[in-house]
Each structure stands twice: as structure tokens, then as C-alpha cells.
DRENTI-163044 format. One record per residue (C-alpha): residue in three letters; x, y, z. Coordinates in nm, 3 decimals, always signed. Layout:
N
   rest         X         Y         Z
    ala         X         Y         Z
...
This chain:
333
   rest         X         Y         Z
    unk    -1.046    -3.303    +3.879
    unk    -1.328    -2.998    +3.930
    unk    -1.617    -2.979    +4.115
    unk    -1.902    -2.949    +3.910
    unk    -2.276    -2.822    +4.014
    unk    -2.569    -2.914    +3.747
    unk    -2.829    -2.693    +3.836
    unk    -3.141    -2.864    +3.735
    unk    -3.279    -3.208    +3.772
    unk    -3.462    -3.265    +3.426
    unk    -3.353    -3.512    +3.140
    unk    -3.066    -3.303    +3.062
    unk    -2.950    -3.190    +3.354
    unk    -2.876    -3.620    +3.497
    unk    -2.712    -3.722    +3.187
    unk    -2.480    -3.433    +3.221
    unk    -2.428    -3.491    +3.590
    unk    -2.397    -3.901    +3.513
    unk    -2.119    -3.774    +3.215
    unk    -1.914    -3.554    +3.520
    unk    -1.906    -3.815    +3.769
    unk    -1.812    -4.103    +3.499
    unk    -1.505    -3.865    +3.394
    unk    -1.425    -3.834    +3.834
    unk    -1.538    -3.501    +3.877
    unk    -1.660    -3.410    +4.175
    unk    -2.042    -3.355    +4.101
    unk    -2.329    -3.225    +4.265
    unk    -2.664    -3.242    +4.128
    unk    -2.961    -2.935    +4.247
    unk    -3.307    -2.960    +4.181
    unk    -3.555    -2.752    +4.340
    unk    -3.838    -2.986    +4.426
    unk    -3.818    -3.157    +4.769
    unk    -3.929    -3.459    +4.715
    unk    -3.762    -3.522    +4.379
    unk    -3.426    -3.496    +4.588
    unk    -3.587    -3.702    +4.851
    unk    -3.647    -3.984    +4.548
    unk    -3.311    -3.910    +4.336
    unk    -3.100    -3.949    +4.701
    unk    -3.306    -4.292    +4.799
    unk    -3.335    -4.452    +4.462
    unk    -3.027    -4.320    +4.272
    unk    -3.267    -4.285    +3.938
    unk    -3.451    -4.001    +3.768
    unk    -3.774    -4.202    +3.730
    unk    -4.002    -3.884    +3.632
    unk    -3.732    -3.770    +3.333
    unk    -3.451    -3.997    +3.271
    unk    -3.574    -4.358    +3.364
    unk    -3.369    -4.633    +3.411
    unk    -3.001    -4.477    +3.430
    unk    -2.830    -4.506    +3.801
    unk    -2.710    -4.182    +3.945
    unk    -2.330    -4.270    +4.084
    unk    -2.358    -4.294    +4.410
    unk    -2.060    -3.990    +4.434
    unk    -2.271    -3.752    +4.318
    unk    -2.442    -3.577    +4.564
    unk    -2.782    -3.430    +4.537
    unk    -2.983    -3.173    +4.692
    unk    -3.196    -2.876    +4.695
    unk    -2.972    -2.599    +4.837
    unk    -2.845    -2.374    +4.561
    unk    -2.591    -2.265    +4.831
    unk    -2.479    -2.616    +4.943
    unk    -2.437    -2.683    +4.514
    unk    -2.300    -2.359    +4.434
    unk    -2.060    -2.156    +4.681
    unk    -1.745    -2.409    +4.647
    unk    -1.806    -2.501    +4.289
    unk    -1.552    -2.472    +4.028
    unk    -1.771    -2.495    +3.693
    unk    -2.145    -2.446    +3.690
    unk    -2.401    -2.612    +3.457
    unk    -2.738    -2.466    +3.499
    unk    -2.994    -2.647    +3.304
    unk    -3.304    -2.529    +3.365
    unk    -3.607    -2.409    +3.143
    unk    -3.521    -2.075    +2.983
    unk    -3.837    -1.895    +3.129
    unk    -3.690    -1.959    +3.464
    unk    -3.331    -1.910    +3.389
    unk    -3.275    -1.557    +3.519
    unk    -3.453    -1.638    +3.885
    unk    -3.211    -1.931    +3.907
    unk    -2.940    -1.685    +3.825
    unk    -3.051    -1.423    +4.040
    unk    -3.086    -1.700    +4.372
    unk    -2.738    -1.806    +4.270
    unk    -2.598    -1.511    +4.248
    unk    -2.497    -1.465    +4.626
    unk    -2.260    -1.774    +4.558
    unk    -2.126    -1.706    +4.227
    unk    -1.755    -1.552    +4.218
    unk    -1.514    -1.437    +3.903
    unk    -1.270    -1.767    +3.881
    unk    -1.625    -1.960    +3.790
    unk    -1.695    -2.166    +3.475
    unk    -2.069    -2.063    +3.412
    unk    -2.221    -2.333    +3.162
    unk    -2.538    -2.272    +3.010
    unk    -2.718    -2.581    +2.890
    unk    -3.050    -2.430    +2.844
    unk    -3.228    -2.390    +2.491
    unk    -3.423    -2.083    +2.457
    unk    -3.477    -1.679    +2.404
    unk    -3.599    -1.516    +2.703
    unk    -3.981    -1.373    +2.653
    unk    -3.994    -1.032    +2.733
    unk    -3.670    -0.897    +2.671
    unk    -3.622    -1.139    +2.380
    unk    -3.227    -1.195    +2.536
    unk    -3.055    -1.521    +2.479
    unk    -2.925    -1.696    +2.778
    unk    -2.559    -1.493    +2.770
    unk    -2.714    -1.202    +2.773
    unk    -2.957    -1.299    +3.057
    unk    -2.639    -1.411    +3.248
    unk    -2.474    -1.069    +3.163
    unk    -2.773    -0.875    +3.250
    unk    -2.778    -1.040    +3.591
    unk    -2.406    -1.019    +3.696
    unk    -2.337    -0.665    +3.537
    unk    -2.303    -0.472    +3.850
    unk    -2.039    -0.803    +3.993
    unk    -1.827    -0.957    +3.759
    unk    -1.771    -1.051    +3.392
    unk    -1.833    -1.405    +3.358
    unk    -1.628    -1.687    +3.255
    unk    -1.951    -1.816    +3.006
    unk    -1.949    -2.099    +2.812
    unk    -2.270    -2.240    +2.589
    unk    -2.268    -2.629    +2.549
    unk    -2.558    -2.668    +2.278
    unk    -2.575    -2.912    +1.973
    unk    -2.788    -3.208    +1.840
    unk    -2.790    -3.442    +2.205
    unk    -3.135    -3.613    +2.328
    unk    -3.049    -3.672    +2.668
    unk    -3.200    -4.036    +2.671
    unk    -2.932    -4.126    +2.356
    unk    -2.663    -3.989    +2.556
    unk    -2.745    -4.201    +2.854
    unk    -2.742    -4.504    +2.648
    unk    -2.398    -4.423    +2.509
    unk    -2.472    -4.338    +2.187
    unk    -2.216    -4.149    +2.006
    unk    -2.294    -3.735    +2.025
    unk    -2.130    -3.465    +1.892
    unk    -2.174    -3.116    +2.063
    unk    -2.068    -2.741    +2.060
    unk    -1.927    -2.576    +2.360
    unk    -1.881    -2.194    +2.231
    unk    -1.699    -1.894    +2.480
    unk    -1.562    -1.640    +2.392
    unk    -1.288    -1.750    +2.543
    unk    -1.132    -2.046    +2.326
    unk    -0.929    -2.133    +2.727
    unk    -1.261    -2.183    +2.843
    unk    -1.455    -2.344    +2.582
    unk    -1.157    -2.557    +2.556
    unk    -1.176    -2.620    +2.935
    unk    -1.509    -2.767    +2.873
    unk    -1.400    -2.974    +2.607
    unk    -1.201    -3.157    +2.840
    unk    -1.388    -3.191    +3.156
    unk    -1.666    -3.371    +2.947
    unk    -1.584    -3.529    +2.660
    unk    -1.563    -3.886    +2.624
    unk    -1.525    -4.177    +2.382
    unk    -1.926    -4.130    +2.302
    unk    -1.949    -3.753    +2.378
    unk    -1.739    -3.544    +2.126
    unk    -1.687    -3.183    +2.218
    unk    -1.623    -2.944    +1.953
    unk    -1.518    -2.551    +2.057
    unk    -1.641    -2.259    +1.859
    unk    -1.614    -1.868    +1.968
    unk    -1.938    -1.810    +1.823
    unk    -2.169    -1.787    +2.120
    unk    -2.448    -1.628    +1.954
    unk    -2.463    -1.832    +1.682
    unk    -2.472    -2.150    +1.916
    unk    -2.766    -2.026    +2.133
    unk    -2.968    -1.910    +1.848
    unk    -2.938    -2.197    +1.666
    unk    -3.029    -2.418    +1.985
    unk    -3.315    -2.180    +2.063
    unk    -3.481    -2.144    +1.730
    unk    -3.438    -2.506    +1.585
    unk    -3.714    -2.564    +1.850
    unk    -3.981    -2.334    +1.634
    unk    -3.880    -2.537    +1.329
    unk    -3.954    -2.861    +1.570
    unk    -4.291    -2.799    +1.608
    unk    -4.370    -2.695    +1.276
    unk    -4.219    -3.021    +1.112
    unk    -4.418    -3.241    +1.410
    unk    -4.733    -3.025    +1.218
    unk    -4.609    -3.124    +0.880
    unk    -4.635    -3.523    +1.035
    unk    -4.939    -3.482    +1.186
    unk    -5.170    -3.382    +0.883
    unk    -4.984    -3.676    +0.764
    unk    -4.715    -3.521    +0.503
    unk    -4.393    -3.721    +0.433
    unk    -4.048    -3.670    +0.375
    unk    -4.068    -3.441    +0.105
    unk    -4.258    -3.186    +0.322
    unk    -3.998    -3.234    +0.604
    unk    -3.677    -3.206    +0.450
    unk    -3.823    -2.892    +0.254
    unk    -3.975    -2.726    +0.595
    unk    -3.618    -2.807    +0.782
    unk    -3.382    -2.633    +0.490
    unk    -3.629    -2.338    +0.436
    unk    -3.612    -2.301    +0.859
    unk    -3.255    -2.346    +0.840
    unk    -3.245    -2.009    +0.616
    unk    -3.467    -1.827    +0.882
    unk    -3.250    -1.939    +1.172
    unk    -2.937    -1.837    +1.006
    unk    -3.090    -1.484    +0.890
    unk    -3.195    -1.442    +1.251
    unk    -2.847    -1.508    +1.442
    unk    -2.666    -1.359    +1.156
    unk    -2.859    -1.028    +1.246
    unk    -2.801    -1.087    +1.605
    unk    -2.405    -1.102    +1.528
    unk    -2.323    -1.466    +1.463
    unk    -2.133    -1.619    +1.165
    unk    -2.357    -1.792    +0.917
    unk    -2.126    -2.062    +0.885
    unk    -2.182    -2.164    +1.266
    unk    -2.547    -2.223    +1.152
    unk    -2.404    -2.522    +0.885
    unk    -2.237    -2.708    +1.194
    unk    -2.344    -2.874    +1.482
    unk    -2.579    -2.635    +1.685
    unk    -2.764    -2.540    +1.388
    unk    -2.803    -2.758    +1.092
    unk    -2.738    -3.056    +1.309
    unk    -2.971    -2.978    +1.595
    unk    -3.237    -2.897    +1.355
    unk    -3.222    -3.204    +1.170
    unk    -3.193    -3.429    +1.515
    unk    -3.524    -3.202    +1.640
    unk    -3.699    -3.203    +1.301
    unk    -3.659    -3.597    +1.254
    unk    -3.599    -3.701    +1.629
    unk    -3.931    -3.915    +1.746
    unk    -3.801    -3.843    +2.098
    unk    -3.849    -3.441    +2.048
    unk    -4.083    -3.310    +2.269
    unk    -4.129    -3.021    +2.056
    unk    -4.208    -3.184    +1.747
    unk    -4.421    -3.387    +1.956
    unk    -4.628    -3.088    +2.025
    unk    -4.655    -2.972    +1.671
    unk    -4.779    -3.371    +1.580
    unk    -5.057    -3.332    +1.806
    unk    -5.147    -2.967    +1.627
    unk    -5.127    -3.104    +1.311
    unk    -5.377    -3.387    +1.435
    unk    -5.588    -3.098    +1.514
    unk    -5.592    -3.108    +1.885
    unk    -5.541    -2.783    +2.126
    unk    -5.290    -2.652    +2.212
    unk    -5.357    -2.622    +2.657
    unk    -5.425    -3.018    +2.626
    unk    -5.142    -3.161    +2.443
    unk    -4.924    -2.917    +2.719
    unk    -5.097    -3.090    +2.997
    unk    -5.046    -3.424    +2.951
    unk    -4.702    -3.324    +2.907
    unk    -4.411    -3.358    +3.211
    unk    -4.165    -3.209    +3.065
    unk    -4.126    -2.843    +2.894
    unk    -4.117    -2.808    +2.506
    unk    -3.929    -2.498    +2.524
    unk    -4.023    -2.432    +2.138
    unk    -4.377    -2.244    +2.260
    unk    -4.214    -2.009    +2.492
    unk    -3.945    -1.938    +2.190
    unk    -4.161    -1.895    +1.952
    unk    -4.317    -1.594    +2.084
    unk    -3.977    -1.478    +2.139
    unk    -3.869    -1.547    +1.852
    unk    -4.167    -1.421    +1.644
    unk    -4.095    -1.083    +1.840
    unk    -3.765    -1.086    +1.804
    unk    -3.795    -1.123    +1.390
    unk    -4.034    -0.836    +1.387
    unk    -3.816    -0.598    +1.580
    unk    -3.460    -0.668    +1.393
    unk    -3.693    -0.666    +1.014
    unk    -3.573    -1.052    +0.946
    unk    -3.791    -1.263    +0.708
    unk    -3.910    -1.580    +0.896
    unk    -4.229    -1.700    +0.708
    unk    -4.240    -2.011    +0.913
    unk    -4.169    -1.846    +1.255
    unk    -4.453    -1.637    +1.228
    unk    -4.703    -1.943    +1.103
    unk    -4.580    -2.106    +1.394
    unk    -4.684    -1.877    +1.627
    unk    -5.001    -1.782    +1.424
    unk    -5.103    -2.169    +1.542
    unk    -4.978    -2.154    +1.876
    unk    -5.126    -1.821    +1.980
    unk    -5.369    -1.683    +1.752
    unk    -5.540    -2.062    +1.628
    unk    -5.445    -2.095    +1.327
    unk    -5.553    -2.443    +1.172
    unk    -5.202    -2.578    +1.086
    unk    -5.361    -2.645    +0.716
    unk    -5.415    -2.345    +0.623
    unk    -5.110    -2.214    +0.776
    unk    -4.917    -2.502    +0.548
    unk    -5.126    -2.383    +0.252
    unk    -5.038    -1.994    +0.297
    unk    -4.646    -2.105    +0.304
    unk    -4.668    -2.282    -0.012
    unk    -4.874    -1.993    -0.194
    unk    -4.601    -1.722    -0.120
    unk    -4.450    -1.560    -0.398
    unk    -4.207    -1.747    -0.576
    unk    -3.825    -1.638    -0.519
    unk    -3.430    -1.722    -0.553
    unk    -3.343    -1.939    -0.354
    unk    -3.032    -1.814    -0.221
């Protein structure tokens, strides 16, 4: 058995620490807030993001990245991508080379437009190569506490440590599939976001299934052009953390970032439908990346850029639908 650190106390992070401890790992659980450890140590439940699942009571939980970190043997940070690198850079005191680093975060840095293993790299270059795995695919967290059957990706460079991940935390309702495709994997998590909030849009002027299915294949083809560019196999983007987290995110009613694009396409703004929110849609942060990140590699992605023409330069999503339609006609493949 290992001893396994989950760095971050949201939805995703407690199902994955509930799927450790189930398989007798050795599990800690670190989230920064005070008072949620205070709650998640008394009441053994994740009322604010994953209500009504009991925490075991082996796992332990606190807010000391030192107390989580320094005698762990794999590390699962899953944390919101525009804080990844500070939770990186207070770990990295702790950290050593015979680590498994996990990352279960979905999203493109803003700024240097870096995906998560490059992040990790970019923090850890003058230290020690790490031992990086990505565990990404289609996986609401709530589902996955209720034991509903999931597939996911966990993709390394290493197939010895992807592998290694595969059987730490698989299960009879959480299937593990290994891929060496990194990039592929994170891009595909990261972007399928963008394409969430523009099919919650395509809902909320009230469009059916026709509009959806047709908005999910065309982003399919953007997020595939995008990782391809970035070095990733195309065929990665046809398995589980791209065509299958897309559709799962696209169609999902539990999606927070479709959510967001719902309450756009009802014609609401975009600071208030954030508010009311708890948890992050990481598809607003991504798009901008994203959006960037198209512009500087000279990849065609029509609906990235409406996307963030709603989100940041306000857009109404009609006439952003209306100007995706009207482009000029073209092979499809």
C-alpha cells in the first residue's frame, strides 16, 4: 500500500481521496482553508462540494502542505489551474525525485499559456525531473461518489508510472486506462471546458440537439488541431480525455461550465452568474488561454474565439451563434 496526499479539498479532490482510502492506501487529504479542515475533521463530509459522501475515518485531513506532503509516496494535487503553480511552488520544499506527482487539474495556465506538465516542469527545473502522471477523462466527481461506472486516462511518459496509477486507483467502477500521450490528455481536459460553455449557450437561447451535437464535433476538430500543434497524437483526442470528456461536459447537466454558458445564453452577465457560483468553472480562465494560445501557434478555432468574444469582450451569444453559422462554407475534413 502507498501513502497518498490529495492536495485540494474541492469535489474532485474527496472523491479521489474517498477512492485511495477504499483501495487501503494510506491517504491524507490538504485543503487550505481552516475551517473547512476544522468541518471535514468533525463531520467526516464535504458539505460545501461533495455532500452527502462520508470521508473514511483513516484518512487524515489537514491544512499543512508539509504534514501532507514530506513522507508521501504519490501526490495528487487538485486544485484550480490558476493557482496550481503557488501550490507547487509551497510544496516544493517537500517534494523529492522517487515521488509520483499526479495532476488532476483541468486547465492552461493564463499568462504563459503552459499546461499543467509544463507548469510542474517549470517549477522543479532547477531540482529534479519529475515522476508526472496526468489522470484526466470524462469523471463528474458526484457520479464517481455514487459508484457509477467511469472510465479515465492516466497518461506519463513513463508507461511504469502511468501504469502505477492504474493500479493504485482503479476499481470495479473506476476503470483506468494508460496512454503516453500527456499533452494530448491535458489539452483535451483543458479545452473541452471552452466547448462546455459554448454548448450551455447553445441551451440557453433554447437550441436542441441538433445545435449541440453539431457545436461538440466542430469543437472536437478545434481541440484536436490545437494539441496536435502542441505535440499530441490526434488519435488521443478520439478516446477518453477528448471526445469522451467533451461529450460528458457538453451534455452533462452537472457541468459547471456549461452551466455558465446556459446562463449567457439566457442573456445574463457574466460577474453574476460567477458569483452565485461556489465552485470554479475553470472553462473562463481557459478560454483566455486558450484563445491566446490559438492565436500564437496560427490554429483555426472559430468557436474558441466566439467564446471568448462573449466572455470578455460582450458579445451577445446570438450573434456570436449567427456569425459561426455564416462562415464560409468548407470540407469537412
Amino acid at each position: 500500500m502507498s501513502r497518498i496526499a490529495i492536495i485540494g479539498a474541492g469535489s474532485w479532490g474527496t472523491t479521489l481521496c474517498r477512492l485511495a482510502a477504499a483501495k487501503g492506501h494510506e491517504t491524507i487529504l490538504w485543503a487550505r482553508r481552516r475551517q473547512l479542515v476544522v468541518e471535514l475533521q468533525q463531520r467526516r463530509e464535504n458539505s460545501q462540494y461533495l455532500p452527502g459522501f462520508k470521508i473514511p475515518e483513516s484518512v487524515q485531513i489537514t491544512d499543512s502542505l508539509h504534514r501532507a506532503v514530506a513522507q508521501a509516496d504519490i501526490v495528487i494535487t487538485a486544485v484550480p489551474s490558476h493557482v496550481y503553480r503557488h501550490v507547487y511552488t509551497e510544496m516544493l520544499p517537500y517534494l523529492h525525485p522517487r515521488m509520483i506527482l499526479v495532476n488532476a487539474t483541468k486547465g492552461i495556465e493564463n499568462g504563459t499559456l503552459m499546461c499543467m506538465h509544463a507548469v510542474v516542469r517549470d517549477v522543479l527545473r532547477d531540482h529534479f525531473e519529475p515522476r508526472y502522471v496526468v489522470l484526466s477523462g470524462p469523471s463528474f466527481a458526484m457520479e464517481v461518489a455514487q459508484g457509477h461506472p467511469t472510465a479515465v486516462v492516466a497518461a506519463s511518459h513513463s508507461l511504469e508510472y502511468a501504469g502505477l496509477i492504474q493500479r493504485t486507483l482503479a476499481s470495479p467502477v473506476f476503470r483506468i486506462y494508460s496512454s503516453t500521450d500527456v499533452v494530448g490528455v491535458e489539452v483535451g481536459g483543458a479545452v473541452k471546458n471552452v466547448m462546455a460553455i459554448a454548448a450551455g449557450v447553445v441551451a440557453g437561447l433554447g437550441w436542441g440537439y441538433n445545435s449541440t451535437v453539431a457545436l461538440a464535433t466542430r469543437g472536437l476538430a478545434e481541440i484536436t488541431r490545437l494539441a496536435v500543434a502542441l505535440g499530441s497524437r490526434a488519435e488521443t483526442l478520439a478516446g477518453l480525455a477528448g471526445m469522451g470528456d467533451l461529450m460528458l461536459t457538453c451534455m452533462g447537466a452537472l457541468s459547471r461550465n456549461r452551466h455558465v454558458g446556459v446562463e449567457l445564453g439566457k442573456g445574463r452577465k457574466l460577474d453574476d452568474i460567477l458569483s452565485e457560483m461556489n465552485m470554479v468553472a475553470e472553462g473562463v480562465k481557459t478560454t483566455k488561454a486558450a484563445y491566446q494560445l490559438s492565436r500564437q501557434l496560427g490554429v483555426d478555432m472559430p468557436i474558441t474565439v466566439s467564446v471568448y468574444e462573449m466572455l470578455y469582450e460582450g458579445k451577445p451569444p446570438r450573434v456570436a451563434a449567427e456569425e459561426l453559422m455564416m462562415r464560409p462554407l468548407r470540407r469537412e475534413m
